[in-house]
C-alpha positions in Angstrom: 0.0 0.0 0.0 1.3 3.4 -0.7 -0.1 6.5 0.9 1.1 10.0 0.2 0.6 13.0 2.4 2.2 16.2 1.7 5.9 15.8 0.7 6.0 12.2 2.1 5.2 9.1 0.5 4.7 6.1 2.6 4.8 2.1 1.7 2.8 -0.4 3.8 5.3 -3.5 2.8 8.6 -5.2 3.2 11.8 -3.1 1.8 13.1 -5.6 0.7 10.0 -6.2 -1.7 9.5 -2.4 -2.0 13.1 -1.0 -2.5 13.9 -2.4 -6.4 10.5 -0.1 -7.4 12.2 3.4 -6.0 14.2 5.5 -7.5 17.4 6.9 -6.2 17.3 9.9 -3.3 19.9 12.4 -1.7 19.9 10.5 1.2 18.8 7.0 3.4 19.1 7.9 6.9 17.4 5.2 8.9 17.4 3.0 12.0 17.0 -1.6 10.8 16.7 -4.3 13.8 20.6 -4.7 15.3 19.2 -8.2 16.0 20.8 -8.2 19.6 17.4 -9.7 20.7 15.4 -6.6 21.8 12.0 -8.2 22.5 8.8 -7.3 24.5 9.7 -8.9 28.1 13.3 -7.8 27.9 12.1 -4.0 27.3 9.8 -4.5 30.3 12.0 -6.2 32.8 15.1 -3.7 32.5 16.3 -2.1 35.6 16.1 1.7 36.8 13.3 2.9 34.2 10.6 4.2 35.7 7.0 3.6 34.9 8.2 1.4 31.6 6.1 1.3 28.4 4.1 -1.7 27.2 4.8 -1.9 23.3 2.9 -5.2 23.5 4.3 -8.5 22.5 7.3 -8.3 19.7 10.3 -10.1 19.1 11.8 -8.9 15.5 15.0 -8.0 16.4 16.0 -11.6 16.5 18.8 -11.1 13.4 20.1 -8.2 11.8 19.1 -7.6 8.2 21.1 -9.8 5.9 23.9 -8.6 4.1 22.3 -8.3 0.9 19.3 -6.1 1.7 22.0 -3.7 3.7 23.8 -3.3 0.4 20.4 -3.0 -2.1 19.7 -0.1 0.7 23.2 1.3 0.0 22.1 1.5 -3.7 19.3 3.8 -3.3 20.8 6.6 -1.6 24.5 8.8 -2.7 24.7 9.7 1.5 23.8 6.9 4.0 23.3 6.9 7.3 22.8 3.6 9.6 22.5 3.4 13.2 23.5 0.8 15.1 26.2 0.6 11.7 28.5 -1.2 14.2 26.3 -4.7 13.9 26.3 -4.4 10.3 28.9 -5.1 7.5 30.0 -2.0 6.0 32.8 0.1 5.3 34.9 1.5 7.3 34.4 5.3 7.5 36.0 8.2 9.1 32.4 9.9 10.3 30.6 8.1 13.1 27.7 9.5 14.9 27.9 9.3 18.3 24.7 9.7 20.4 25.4 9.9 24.0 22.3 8.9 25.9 23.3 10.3 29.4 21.5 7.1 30.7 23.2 7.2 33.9 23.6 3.8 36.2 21.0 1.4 33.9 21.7 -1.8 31.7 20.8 0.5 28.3 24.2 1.2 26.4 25.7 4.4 27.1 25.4 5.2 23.3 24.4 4.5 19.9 26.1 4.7 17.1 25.1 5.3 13.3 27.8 4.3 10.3 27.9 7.1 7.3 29.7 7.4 4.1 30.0 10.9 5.0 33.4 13.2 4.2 33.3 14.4 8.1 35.1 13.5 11.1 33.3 11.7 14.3 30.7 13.7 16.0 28.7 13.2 18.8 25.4 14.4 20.6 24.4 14.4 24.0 20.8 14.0 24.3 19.1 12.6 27.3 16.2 10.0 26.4 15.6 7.9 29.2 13.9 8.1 32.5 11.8 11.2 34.4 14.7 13.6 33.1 14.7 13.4 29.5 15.2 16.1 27.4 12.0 16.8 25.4 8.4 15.6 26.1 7.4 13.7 22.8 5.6 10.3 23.2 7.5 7.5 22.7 5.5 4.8 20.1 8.1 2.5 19.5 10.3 0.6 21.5 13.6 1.5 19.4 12.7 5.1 18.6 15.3 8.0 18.3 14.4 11.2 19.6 13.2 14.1 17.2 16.1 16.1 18.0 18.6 13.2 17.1 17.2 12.6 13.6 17.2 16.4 12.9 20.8 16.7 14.3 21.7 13.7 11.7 19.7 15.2 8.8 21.2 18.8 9.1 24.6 17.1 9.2 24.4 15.1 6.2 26.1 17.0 2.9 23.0 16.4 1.3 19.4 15.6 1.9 16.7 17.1 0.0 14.6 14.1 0.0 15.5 11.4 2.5 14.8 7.6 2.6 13.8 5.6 5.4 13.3 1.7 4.7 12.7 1.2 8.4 10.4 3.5 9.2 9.1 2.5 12.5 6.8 4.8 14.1 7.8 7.7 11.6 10.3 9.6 13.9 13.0 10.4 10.4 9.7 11.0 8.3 8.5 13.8 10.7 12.2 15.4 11.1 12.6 15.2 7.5 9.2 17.5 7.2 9.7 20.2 9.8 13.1 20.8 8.1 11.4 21.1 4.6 12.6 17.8 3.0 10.7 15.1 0.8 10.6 12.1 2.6 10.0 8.4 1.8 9.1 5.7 4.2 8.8 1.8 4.5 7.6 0.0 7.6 5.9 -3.6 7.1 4.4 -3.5 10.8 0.5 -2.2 10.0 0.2 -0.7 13.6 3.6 1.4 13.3 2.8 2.4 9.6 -0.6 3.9 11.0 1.2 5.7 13.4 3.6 6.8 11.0 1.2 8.1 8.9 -0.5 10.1 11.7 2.5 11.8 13.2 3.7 13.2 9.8 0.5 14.5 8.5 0.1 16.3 12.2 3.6 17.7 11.5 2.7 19.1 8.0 -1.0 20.4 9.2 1.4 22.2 12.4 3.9 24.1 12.2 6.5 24.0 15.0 5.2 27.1 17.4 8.3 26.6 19.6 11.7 26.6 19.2 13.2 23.0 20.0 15.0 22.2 23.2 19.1 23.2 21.9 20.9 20.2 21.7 24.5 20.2 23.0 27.2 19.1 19.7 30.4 17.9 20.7 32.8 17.6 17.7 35.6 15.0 17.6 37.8 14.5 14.9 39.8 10.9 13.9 43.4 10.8 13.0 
């Protein structure tokens, strides 16, 4: 199924199925399964969080994509972006993203990383998403789902990205970044209930206009020698 609202076109499918049929974009900036066994009952039983989410039952991050689909993803954009890159096999690069979780004493890992083919050195954001502290108040939808500030901070730093491509789309997070920043956007999730949601939160961020200014995130630039 393919839905399009505004500057965002959205596919109900598999990427793997849906991929071969798109044409070639600026940019893929997006966030697959590590497969390091996230899964409903571990999310709920970690230590430290308080009042944790129930994202119901779901267990797909048994394996990481295979290698194939990583490189067919490759194909379809000239600047790339992958977090959790470090699980994947790709290149090595000179311009990791670093995003520092502040997560304090809890079993989460202190950061995430995201792989680019970017001509940058390393940088790194501190951005607090866990716990009564965090910075921001957006709902959380998703048991993997970057922060709105993280995914503007990675699309303002890539050389290029007038329409961006997100084969793992998840609960839209990149798709609404993409559109407050005045960028096209295209989006794949094969999970109905997160494509729904998808769908929702980007057509609320083309019908609203940011009234605020967002929360200033704190860059810390590293280079690699």
């Amino acid at each position: 199924m393919k839905v399009e609202i505004g500057n965002a076109t959205l596919y109900l499918g598999d990427c793997m199925d849906i991929l071969p049929t798109l044409d070639k974009v600026d940019a893929v900036i997006t966030d697959p399964p590590y497969g390091i066994n996230e899964n409903s009952k571990k999310v709920a039983s970690r230590g430290n969080m308080a009042a944790p989410k129930d994202y119901g039952d779901f267990d797909w991050d048994k394996a990481p994509p295979p290698d194939e689909l990583i490189e067919l993803i490759r194909t379809k954009g000239k600047y790339q972006a992958f977090f959790g890159g470090n699980y994947f096999t790709l290149p090595p690069t000179s311009c990791w993203l670093v995003w520092d979780k502040l997560n304090g004493d809890n079993d989460f890992a202190d950061c995430e990383l995201a792989w680019t083919n970017w001509p940058k050195a390393v940088r790194r954001l501190q951005w607090r998403w866990n716990g009564m502290i965090r910075q921001g108040n957006e709902e959380r939808f998703h048991p993997t789902q970057k922060p709105l500030e993280v995914m503007k901070w990675v699309i303002d730093l890539c050389p290029v990205s007038n329409t961006i491509l997100d084969p793992f789309m998840g609960s839209g997070t990149t798709g609404v970044a993409a559109i407050q920043m005045g960028r096209k956007f295209v989006g794949i999730e094969r999970d109905e209930k997160y494509f729904e949601i998808a769908c929702k939160r980007i057509k609320q961020a083309i019908l609203q206009p940011q009234l605020f200014e967002p929360e200033p995130v704190k860059q810390i630039q590293e280079a690699m020698f």
